[in-house]
N, C-alpha and C positions, 0 to 999 in steps of 0.2 A: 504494500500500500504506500508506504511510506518512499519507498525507489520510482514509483509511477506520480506520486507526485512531484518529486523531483526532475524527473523527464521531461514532464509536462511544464513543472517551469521554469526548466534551462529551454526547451524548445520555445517559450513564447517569448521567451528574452532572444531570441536567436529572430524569431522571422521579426518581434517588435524593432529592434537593433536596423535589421535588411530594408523595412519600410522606412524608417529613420531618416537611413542611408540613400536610400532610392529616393523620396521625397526632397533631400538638399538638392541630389543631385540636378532633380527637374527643375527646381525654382534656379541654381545656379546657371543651369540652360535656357532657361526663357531671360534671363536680364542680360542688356550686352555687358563688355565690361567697359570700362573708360577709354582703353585703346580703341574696340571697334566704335562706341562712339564717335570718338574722334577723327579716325579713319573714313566714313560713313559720312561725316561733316565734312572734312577735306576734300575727298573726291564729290562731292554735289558741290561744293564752291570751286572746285576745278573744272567739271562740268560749263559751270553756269560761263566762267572767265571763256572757255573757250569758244560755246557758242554766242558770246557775246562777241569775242575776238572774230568769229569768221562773222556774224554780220556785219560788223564794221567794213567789214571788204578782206581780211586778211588770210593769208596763205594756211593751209591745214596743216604744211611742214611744219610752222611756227619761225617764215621767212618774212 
């Protein structure tokens, strides 16, 4: 009796823990971090510079 209760609650520490674990893991994945932030802001203001740059008239080389 007493070794089946024990089983039973090292196993719900074991899947509690996994869910835990899994759960960080999602929320870590859905937030960007500061870098892709950043990244993500940079290239749309690069974007923007450049199709600004060609309606002004200018070259797609960057001549």
């Amino acid at each position: 009796m007493i070794e089946w209760l024990l089983s039973m609650a090292a196993l719900f520490l074991v899947v509690y823990a996994a869910t835990r674990l899994a759960l960080k893991h999602d929320r870590r994945s859905r937030t960007p971090s500061p870098d892709e932030v950043a990244d993500r802001e940079l290239r749309q203001r690069l974007a923007e510079q450049r199709a600004a740059h060609l309606r002004d008239g200018g070259k797609p080389g960057g001549e």
